[in-house]
PALUM-383763 format. One record per residue: x, y, z of N, C-alpha, C, CB in turn; residue number from 1; residue in one letter. Coordinates in Angstrom, 2 decimals. Glycine has a CB too. Example, Ala and Ser with C-alpha at 12.3 -4.5 7.8 and 13.67 -1.06 7.14 Angstrom:
+---------+---------+---------+---------+---------+---------+---------+---------+---------+---------+---------+---------+------+-------+
|     n_u |     n_v |     n_w |    ca_u |    ca_v |    ca_w |     c_u |     c_v |     c_w |    cb_u |    cb_v |    cb_w | dose | milum |
+---------+---------+---------+---------+---------+---------+---------+---------+---------+---------+---------+---------+------+-------+
|   13.19 |   -5.69 |    7.80 |   12.30 |   -4.50 |    7.80 |   13.20 |   -3.30 |    7.80 |   11.31 |   -4.47 |    9.05 |    1 |     a |
|   12.85 |   -2.25 |    7.08 |   13.67 |   -1.06 |    7.14 |   12.90 |    0.03 |    7.87 |   14.08 |   -0.60 |    5.72 |    2 |     s |
+---------+---------+---------+---------+---------+---------+---------+---------+---------+---------+---------+---------+------+-------+
//
This chain:
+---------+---------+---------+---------+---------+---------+---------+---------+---------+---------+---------+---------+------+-------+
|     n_u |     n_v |     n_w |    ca_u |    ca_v |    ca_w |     c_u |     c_v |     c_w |    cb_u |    cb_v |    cb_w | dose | milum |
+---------+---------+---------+---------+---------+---------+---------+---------+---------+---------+---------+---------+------+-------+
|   11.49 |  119.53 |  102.05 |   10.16 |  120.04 |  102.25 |    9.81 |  120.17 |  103.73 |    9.17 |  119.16 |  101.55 |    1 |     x |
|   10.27 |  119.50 |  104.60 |   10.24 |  119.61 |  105.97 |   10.43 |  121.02 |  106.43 |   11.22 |  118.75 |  106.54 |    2 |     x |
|   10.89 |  122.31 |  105.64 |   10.88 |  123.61 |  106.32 |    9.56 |  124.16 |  105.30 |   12.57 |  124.57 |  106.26 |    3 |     x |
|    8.82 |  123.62 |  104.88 |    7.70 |  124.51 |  104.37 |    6.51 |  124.94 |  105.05 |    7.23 |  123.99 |  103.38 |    4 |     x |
|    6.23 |  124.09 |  106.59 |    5.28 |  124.76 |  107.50 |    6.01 |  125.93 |  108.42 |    4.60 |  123.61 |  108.45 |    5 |     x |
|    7.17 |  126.37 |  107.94 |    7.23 |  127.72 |  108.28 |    6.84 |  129.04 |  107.67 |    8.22 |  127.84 |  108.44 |    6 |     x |
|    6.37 |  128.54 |  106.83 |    5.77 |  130.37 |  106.08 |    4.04 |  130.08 |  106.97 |    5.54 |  130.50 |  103.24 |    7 |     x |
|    3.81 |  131.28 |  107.00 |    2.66 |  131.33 |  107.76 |    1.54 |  131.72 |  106.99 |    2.81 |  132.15 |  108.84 |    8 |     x |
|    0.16 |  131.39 |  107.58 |   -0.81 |  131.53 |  106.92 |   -1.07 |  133.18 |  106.35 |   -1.80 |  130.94 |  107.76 |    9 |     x |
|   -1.00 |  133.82 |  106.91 |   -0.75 |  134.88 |  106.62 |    0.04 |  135.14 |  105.39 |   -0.33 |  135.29 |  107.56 |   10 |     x |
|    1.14 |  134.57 |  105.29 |    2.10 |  135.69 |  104.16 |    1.34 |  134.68 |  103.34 |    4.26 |  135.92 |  104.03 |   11 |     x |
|    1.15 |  133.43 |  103.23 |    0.62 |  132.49 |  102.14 |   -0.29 |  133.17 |  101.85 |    0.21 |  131.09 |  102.39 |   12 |     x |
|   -1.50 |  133.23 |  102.35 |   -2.38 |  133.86 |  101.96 |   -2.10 |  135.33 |  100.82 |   -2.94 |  134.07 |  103.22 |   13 |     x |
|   -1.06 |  136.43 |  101.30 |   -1.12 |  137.31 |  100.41 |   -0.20 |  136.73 |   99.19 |   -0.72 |  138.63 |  101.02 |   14 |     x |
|    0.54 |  136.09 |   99.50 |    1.40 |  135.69 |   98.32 |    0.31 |  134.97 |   96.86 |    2.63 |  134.36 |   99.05 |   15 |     x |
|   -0.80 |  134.54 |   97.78 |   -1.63 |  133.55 |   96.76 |   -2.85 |  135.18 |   96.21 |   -2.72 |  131.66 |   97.98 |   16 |     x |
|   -2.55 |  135.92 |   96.80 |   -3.75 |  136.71 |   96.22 |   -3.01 |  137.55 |   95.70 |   -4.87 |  137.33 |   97.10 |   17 |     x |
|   -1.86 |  137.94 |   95.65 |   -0.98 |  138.61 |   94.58 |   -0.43 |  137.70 |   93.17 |    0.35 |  139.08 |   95.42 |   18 |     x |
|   -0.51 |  136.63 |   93.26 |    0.05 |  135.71 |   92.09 |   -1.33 |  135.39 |   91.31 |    0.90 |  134.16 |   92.69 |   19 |     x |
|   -0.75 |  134.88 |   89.88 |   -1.46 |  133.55 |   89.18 |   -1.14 |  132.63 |   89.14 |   -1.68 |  133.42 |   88.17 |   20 |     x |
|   -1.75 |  131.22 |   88.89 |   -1.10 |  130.16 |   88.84 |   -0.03 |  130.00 |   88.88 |   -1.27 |  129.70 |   88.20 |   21 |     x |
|    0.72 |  130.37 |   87.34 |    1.93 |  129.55 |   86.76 |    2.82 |  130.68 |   87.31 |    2.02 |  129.16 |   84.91 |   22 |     x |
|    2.68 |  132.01 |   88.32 |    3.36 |  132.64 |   89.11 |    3.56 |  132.11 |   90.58 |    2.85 |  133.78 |   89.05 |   23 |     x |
|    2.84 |  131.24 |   90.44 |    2.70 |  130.52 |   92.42 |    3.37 |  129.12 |   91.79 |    0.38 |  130.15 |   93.50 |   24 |     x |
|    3.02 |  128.55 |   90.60 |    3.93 |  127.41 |   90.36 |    5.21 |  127.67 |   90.46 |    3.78 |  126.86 |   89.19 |   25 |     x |
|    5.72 |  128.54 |   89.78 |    7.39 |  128.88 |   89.37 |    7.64 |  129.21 |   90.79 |    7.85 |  130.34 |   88.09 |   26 |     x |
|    7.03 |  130.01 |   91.78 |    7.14 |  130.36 |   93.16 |    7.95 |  128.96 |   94.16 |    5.43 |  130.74 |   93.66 |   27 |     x |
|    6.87 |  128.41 |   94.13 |    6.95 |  127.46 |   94.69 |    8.02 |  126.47 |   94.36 |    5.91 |  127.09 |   94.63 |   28 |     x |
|    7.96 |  125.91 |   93.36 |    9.35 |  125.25 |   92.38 |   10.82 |  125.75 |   92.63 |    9.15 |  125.63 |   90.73 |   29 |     x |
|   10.93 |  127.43 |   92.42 |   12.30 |  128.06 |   93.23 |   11.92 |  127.57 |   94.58 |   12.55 |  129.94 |   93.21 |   30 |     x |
|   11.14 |  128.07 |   95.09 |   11.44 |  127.75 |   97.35 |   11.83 |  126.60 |   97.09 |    9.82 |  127.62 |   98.91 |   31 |     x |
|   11.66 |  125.57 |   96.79 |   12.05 |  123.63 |   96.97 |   13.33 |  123.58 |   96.41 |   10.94 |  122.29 |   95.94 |   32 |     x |
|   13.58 |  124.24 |   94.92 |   14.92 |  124.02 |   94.56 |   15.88 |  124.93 |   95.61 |   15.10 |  124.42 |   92.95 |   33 |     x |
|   15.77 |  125.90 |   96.22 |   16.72 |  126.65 |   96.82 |   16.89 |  125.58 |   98.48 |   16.07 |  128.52 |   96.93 |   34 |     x |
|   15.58 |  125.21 |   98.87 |   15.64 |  124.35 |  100.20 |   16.31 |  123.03 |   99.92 |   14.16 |  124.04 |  100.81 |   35 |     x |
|   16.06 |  122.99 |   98.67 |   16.86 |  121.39 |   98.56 |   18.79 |  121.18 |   97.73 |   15.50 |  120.32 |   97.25 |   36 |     x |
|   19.04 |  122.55 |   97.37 |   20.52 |  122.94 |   97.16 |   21.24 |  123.17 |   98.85 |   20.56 |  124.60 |   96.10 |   37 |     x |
|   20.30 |  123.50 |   99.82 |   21.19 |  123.13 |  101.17 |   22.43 |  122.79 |  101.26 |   20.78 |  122.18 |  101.81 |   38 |     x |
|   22.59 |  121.70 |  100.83 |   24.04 |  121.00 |  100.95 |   25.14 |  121.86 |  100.15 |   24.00 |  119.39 |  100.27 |   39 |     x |
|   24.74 |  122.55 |   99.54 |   25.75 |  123.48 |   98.77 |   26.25 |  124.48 |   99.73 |   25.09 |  124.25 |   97.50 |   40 |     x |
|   25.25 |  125.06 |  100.86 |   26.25 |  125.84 |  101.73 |   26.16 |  125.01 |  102.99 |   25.88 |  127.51 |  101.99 |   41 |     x |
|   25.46 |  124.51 |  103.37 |   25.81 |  123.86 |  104.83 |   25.72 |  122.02 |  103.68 |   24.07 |  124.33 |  106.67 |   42 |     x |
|   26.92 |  121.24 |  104.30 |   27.11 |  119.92 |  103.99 |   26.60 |  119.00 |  104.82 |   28.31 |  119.66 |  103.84 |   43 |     x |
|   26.36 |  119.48 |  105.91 |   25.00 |  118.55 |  107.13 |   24.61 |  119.13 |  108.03 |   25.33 |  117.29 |  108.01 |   44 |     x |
|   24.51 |  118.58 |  109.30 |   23.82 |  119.31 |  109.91 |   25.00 |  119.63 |  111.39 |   22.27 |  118.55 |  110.09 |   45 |     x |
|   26.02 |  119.22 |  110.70 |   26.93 |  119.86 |  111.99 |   27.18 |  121.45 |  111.66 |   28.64 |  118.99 |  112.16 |   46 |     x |
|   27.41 |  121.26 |  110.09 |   27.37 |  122.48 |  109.85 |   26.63 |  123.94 |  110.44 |   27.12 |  122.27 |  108.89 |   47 |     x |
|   25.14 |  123.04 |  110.20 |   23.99 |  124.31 |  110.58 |   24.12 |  124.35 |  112.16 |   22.11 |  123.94 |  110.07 |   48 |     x |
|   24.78 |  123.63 |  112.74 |   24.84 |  123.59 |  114.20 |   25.79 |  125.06 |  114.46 |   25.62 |  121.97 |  114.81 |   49 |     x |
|   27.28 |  124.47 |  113.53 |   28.10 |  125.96 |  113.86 |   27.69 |  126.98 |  113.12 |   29.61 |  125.99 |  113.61 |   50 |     x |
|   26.98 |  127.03 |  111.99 |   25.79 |  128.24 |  112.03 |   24.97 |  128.69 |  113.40 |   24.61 |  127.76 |  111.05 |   51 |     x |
|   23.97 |  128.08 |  114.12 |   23.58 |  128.25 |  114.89 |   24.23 |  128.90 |  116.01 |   23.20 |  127.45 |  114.93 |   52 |     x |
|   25.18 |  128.67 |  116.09 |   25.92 |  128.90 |  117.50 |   26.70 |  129.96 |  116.93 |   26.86 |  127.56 |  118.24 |   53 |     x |
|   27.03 |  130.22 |  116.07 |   27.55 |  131.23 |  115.56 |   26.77 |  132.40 |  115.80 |   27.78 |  131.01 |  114.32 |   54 |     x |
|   25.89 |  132.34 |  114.97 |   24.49 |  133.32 |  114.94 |   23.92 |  133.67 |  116.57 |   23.05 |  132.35 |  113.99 |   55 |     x |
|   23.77 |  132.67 |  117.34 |   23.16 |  133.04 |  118.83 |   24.43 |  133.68 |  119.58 |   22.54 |  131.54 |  119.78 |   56 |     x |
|   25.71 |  133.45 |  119.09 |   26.36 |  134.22 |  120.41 |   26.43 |  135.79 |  119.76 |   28.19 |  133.52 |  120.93 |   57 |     x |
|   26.35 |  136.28 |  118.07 |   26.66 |  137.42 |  117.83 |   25.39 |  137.81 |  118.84 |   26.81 |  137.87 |  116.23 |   58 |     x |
|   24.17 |  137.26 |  118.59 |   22.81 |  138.18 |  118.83 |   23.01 |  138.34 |  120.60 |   20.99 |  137.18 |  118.26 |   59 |     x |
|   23.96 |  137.64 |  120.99 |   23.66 |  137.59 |  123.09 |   25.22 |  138.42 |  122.76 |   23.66 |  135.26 |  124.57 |   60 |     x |
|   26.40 |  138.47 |  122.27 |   26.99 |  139.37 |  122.35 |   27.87 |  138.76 |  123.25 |   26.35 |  140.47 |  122.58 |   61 |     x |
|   28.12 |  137.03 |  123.24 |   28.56 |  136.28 |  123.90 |   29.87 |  135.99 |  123.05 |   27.61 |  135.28 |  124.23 |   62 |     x |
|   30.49 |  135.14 |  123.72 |   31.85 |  134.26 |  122.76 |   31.29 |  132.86 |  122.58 |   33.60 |  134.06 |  123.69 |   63 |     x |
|   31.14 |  132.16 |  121.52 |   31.39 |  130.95 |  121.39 |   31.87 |  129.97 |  122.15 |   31.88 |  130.94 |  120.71 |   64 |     x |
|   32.95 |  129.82 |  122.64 |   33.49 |  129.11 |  123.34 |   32.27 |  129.07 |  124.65 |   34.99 |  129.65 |  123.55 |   65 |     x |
|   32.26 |  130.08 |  125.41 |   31.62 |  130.65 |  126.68 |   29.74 |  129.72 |  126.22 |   31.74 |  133.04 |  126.67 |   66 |     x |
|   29.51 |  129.87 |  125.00 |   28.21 |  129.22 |  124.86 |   28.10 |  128.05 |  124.96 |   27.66 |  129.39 |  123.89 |   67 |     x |
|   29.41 |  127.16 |  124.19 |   29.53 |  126.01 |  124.32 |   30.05 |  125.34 |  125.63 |   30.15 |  125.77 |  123.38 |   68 |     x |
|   30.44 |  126.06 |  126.36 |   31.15 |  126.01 |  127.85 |   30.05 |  125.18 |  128.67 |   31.45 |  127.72 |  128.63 |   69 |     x |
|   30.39 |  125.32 |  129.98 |   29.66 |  124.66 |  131.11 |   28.94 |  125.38 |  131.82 |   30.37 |  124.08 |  131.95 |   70 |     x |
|   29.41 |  126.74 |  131.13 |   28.82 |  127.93 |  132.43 |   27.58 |  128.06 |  132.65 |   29.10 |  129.39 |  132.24 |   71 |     x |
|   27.37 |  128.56 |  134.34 |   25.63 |  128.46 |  134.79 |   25.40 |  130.16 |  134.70 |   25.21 |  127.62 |  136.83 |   72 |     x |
|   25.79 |  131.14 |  134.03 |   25.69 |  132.45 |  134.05 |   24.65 |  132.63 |  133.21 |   26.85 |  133.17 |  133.74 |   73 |     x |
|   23.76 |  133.18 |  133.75 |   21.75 |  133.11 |  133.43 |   22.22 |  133.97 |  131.82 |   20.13 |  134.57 |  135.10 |   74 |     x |
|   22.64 |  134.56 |  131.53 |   22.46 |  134.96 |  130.29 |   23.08 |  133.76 |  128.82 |   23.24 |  136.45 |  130.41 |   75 |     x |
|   23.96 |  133.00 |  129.95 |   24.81 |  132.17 |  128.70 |   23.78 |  130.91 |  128.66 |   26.75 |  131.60 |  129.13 |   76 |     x |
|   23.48 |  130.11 |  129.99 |   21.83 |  129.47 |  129.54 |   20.99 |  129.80 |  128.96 |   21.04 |  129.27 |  130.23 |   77 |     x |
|   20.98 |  130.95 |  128.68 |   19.76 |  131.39 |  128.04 |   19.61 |  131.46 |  126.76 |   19.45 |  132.45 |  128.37 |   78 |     x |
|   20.92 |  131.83 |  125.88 |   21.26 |  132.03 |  124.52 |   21.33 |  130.28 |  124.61 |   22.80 |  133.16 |  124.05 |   79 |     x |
|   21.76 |  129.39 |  125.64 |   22.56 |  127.64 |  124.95 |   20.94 |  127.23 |  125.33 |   24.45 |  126.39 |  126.21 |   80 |     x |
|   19.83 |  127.71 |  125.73 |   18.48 |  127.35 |  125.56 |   18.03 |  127.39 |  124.42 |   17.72 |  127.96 |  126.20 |   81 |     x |
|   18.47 |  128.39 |  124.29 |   17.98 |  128.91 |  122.75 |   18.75 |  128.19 |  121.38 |   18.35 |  130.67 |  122.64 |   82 |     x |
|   19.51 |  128.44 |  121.52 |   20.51 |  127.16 |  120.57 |   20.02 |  125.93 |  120.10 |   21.68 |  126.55 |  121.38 |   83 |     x |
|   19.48 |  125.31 |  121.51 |   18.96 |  124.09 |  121.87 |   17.83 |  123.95 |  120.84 |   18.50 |  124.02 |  123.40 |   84 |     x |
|   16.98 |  125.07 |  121.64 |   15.95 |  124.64 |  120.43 |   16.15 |  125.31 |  118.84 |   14.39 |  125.13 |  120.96 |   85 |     x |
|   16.86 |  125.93 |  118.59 |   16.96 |  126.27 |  117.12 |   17.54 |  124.97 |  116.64 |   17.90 |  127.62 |  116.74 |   86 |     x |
|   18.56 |  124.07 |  117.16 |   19.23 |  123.18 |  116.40 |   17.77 |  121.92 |  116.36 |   20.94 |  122.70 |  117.25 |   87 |     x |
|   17.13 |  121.88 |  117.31 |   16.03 |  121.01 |  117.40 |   14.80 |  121.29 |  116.36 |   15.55 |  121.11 |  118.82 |   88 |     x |
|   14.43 |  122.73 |  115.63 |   13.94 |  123.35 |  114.64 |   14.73 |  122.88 |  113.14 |   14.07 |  124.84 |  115.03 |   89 |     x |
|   15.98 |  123.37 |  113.30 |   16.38 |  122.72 |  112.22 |   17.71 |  122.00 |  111.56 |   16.09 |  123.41 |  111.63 |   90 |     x |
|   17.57 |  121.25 |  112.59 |   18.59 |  120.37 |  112.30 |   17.59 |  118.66 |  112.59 |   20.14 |  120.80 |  113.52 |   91 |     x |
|   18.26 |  117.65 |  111.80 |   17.66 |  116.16 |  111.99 |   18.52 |  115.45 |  113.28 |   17.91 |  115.17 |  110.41 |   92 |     x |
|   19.04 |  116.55 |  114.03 |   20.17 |  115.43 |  114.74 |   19.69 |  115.28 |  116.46 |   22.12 |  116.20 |  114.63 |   93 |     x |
|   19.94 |  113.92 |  116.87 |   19.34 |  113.50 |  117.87 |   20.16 |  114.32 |  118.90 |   19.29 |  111.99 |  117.96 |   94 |     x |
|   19.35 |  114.29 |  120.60 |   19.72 |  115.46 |  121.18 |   20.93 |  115.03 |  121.95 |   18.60 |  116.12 |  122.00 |   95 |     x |
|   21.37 |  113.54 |  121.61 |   23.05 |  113.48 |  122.39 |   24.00 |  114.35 |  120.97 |   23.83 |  111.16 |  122.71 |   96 |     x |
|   23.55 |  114.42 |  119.97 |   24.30 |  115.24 |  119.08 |   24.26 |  116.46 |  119.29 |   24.01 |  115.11 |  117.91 |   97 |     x |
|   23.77 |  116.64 |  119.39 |   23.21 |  118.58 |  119.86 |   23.91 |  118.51 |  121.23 |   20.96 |  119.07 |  120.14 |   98 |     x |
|   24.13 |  118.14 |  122.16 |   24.47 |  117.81 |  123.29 |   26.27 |  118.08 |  123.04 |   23.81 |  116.24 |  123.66 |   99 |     x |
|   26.62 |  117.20 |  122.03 |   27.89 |  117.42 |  121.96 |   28.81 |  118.33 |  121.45 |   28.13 |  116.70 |  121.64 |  100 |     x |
|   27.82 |  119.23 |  120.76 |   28.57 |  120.76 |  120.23 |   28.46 |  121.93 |  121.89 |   27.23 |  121.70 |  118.42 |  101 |     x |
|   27.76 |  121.08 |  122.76 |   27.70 |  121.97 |  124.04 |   28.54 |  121.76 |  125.34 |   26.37 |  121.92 |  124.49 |  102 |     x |
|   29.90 |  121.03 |  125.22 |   30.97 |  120.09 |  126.42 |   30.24 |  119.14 |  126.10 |   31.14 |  120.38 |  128.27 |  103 |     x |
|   29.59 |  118.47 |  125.11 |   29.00 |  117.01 |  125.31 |   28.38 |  116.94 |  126.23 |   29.79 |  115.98 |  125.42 |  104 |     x |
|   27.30 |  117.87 |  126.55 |   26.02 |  117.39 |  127.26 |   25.18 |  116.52 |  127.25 |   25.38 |  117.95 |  127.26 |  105 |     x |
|   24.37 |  115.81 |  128.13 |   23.49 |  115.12 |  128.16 |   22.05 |  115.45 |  127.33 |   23.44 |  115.00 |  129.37 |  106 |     x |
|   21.36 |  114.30 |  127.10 |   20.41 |  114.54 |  126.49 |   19.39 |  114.87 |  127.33 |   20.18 |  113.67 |  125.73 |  107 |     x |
|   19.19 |  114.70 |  128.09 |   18.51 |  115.26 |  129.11 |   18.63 |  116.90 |  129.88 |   18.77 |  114.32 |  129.95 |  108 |     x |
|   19.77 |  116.97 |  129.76 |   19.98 |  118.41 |  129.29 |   18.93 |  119.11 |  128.68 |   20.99 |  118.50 |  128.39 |  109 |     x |
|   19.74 |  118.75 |  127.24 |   18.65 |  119.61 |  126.20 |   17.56 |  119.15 |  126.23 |   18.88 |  119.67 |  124.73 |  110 |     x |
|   16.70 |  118.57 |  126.90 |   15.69 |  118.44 |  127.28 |   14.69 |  119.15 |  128.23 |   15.89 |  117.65 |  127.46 |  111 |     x |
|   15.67 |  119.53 |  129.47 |   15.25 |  120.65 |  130.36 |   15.67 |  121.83 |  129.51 |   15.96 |  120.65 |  131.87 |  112 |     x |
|   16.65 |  122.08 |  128.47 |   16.50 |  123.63 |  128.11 |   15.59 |  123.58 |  127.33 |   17.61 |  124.42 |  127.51 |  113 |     x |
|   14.96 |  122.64 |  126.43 |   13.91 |  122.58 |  125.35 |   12.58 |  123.25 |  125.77 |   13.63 |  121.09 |  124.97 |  114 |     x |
|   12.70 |  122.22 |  127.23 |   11.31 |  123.09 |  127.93 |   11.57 |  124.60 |  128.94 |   10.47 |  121.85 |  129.14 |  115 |     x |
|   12.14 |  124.54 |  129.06 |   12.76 |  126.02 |  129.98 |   12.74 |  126.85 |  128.65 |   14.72 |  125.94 |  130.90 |  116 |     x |
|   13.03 |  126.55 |  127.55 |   13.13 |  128.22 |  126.62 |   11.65 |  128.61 |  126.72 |   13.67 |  128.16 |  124.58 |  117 |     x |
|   10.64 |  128.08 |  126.84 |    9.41 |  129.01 |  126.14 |    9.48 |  129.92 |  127.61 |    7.52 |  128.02 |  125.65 |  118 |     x |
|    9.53 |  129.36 |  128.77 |    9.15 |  129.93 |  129.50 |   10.40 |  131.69 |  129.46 |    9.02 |  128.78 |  130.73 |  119 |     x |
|   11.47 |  131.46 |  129.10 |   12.28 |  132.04 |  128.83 |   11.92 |  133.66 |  127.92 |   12.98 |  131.02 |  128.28 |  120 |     x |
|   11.21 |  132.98 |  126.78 |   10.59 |  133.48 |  126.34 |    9.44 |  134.51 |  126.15 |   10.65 |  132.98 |  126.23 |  121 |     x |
|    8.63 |  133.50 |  127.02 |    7.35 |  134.48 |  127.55 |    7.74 |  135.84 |  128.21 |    6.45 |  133.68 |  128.73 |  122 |     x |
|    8.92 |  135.60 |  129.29 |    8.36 |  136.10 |  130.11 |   10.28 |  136.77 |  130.45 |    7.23 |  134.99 |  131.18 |  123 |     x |
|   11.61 |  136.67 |  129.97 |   12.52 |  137.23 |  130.83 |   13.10 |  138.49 |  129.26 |   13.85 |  135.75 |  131.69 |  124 |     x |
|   13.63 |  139.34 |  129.48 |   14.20 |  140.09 |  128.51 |   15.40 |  140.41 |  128.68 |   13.61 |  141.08 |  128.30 |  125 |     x |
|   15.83 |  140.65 |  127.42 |   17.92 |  141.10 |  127.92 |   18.18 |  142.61 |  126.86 |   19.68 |  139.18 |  127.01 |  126 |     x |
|   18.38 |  143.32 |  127.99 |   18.85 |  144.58 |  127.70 |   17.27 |  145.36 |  126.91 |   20.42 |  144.40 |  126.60 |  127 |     x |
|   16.07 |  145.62 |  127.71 |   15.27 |  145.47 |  127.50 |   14.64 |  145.51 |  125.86 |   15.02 |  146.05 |  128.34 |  128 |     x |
|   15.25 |  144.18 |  125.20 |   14.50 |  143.26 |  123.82 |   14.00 |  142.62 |  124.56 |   15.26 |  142.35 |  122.63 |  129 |     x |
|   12.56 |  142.06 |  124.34 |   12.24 |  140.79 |  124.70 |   13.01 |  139.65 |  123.75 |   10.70 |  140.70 |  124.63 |  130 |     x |
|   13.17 |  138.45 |  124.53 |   14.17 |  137.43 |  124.11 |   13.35 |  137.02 |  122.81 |   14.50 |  136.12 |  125.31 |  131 |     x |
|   11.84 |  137.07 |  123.09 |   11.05 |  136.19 |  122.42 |   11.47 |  137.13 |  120.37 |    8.96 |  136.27 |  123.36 |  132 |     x |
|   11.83 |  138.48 |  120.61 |   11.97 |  138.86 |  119.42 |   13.54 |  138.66 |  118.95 |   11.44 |  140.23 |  119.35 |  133 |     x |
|   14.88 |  138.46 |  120.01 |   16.25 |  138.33 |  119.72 |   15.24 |  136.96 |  118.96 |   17.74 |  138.22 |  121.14 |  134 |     x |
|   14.68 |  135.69 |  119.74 |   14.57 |  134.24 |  118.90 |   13.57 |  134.31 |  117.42 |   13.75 |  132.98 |  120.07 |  135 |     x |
|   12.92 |  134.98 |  117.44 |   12.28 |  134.89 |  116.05 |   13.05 |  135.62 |  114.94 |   10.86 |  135.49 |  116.10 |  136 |     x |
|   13.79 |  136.82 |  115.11 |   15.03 |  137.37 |  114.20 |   16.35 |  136.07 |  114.24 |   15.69 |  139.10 |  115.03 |  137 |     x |
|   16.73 |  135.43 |  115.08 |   17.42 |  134.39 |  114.37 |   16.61 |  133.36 |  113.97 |   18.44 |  133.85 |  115.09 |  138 |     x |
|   15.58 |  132.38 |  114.08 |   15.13 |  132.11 |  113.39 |   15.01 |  132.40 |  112.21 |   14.62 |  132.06 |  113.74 |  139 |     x |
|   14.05 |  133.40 |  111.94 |   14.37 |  134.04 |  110.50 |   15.54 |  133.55 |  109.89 |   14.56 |  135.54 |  110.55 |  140 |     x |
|   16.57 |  134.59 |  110.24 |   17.96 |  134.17 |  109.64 |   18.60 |  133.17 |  108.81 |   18.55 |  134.03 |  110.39 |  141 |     x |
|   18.36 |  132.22 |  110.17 |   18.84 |  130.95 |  109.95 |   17.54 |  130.23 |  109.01 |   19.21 |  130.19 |  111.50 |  142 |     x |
|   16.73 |  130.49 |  108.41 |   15.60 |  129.38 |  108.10 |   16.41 |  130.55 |  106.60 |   13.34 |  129.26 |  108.97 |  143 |     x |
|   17.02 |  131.87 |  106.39 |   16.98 |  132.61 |  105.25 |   18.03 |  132.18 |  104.73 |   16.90 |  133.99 |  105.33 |  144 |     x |
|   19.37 |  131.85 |  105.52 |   20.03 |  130.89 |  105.23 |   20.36 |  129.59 |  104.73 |   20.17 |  130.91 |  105.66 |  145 |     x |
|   19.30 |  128.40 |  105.00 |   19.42 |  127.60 |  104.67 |   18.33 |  127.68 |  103.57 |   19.55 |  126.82 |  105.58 |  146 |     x |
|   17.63 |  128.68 |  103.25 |   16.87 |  128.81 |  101.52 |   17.90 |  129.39 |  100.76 |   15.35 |  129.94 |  101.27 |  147 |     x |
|   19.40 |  129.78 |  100.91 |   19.82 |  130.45 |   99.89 |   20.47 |  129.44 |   99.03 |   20.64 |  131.56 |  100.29 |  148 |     x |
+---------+---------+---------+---------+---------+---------+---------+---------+---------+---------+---------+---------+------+-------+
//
């Protein structure tokens, strides 16, 4: 149940004014059973990690390796910012774990990228997308993923 403050007031709202009851019950009952079969495609959360990293280098058009690397090349920080905080969205794992799918970074690390993505966000773009829409399309994804 921990991913259910991601649907937004908005779609809730129309979803509740298009249904009846025992159509928003059964609704609701599938979302929990599909969020809570998880373990059927990802088995923890290392898993959703190499999901994650999977998913952020197709969208930066990066290699894997190169994300998980050491490199200071502003576009590959930027996608392992982003990483950072998707695995911090949804994954339970503390940030020396997250740290270690990246050369075993520090937690403090992902700490400065945690706070460096928004700004990332706001305000830099790649290949003129704003970043802020590459991160909400994987989001998506990955949150569509772990409901299947």
């Amino acid at each position: 149940m921990d991913n259910l403050h991601l649907i937004s007031d908005t779609d809730l709202r129309a979803v509740l004014n298009q249904m009846d009851k025992e159509q928003l019950i059964n609704s609701l009952i599938a979302k929990i059973r599909r969020m809570n079969s998880r373990q059927k495609i990802f088995k923890n959360d290392d898993d959703i990690m190499s999901y994650i990293i999977s998913q952020v280098s197709n969208s930066f058009g990066i290699k894997e390796m190169d994300l998980r690397s050491k490199s200071r090349q502003f576009e590959i920080v930027q996608a392992r910012f982003m990483a950072f905080r998707l695995a911090k969205t949804f994954t339970k794992l503390p940030l020396k774990s997250i740290g270690s799918h990246f050369s075993n970074r520090d937690h403090t690390t992902i700490i400065h990228g945690l706070n460096s993505i928004s700004d990332f966000l706001e305000s830099r773009f790649k290949k003129d997308k704003p970043l802020q829409e590459i991160y909400f399309e994987l989001e998506y994804s990955i949150e569509e993923a772990l409901l299947k």
